[in-house]
C-alpha positions in Angstrom: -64.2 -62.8 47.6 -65.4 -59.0 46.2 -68.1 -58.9 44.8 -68.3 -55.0 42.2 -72.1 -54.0 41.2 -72.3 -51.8 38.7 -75.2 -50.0 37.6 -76.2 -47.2 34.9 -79.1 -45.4 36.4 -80.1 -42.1 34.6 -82.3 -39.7 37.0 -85.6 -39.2 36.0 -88.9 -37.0 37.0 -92.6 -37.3 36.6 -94.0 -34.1 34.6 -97.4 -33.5 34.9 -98.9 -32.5 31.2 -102.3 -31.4 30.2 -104.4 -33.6 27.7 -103.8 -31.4 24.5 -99.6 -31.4 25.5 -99.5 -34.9 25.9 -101.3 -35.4 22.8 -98.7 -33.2 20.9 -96.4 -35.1 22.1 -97.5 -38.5 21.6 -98.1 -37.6 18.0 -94.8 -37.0 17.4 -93.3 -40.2 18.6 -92.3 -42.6 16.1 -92.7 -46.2 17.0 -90.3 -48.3 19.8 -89.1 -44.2 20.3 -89.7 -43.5 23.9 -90.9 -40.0 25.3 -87.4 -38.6 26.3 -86.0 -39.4 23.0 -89.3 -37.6 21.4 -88.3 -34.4 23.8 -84.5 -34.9 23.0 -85.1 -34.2 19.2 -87.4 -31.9 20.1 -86.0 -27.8 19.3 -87.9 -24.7 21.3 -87.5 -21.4 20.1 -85.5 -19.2 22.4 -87.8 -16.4 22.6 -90.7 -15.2 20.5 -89.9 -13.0 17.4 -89.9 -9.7 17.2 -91.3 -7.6 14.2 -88.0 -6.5 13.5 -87.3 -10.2 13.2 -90.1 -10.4 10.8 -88.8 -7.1 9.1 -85.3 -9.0 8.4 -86.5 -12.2 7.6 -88.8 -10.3 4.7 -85.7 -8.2 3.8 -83.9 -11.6 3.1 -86.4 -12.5 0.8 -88.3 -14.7 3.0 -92.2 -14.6 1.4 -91.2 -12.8 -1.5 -92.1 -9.8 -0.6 -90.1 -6.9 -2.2 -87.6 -3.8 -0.6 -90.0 -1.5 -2.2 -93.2 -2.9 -0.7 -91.7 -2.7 2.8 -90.1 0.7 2.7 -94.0 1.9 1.5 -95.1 0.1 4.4 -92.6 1.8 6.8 -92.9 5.2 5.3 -96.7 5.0 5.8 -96.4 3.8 9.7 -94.5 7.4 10.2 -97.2 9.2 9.1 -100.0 6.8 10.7 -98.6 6.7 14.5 -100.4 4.5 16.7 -102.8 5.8 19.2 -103.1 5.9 23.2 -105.9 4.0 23.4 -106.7 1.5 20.1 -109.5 0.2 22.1 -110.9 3.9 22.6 
């Protein structure tokens, strides 16, 4: 007689988090919802925006802020350059 075992393992790891992460975290869990479904749902940006990002975003009309408002804004930064040493 054969005996078949079948099992459905997933892998797993043990994260270290600080106090204030796990927190975050543990906030956003809805109840019975374990932490891996909390982290599945979860969405990162992939990298931090730019100011031309912020530029485009106001151009779409993000805010409300206006085409003329920002092409004063820009027209001023040419004629205000930004010096060597801010700090100085």
């Amino acid at each position: 007689m054969s005996f078949f075992v079948y099992c459905s393992c997933m892998a797993t790891k043990t994260i270290t988090l600080e106090i204030d992460a796990y927190n975050k975290l543990k906030a956003e869990k809805k109840a019975g919802e374990s932490f891996t479904a909390v982290v599945r749902r979860a969405s990162f940006a992939n990298a931090p925006l730019t100011g031309s990002d912020l530029a485009a975003y106001l151009r779409s009309g993000g805010c409300g802020v206006s085409n003329t408002y920002l092409n004063a804004v820009e027209e001023a930064a040419l004629h205000d350059p930004i010096p060597d040493d801010p700090w100085g």
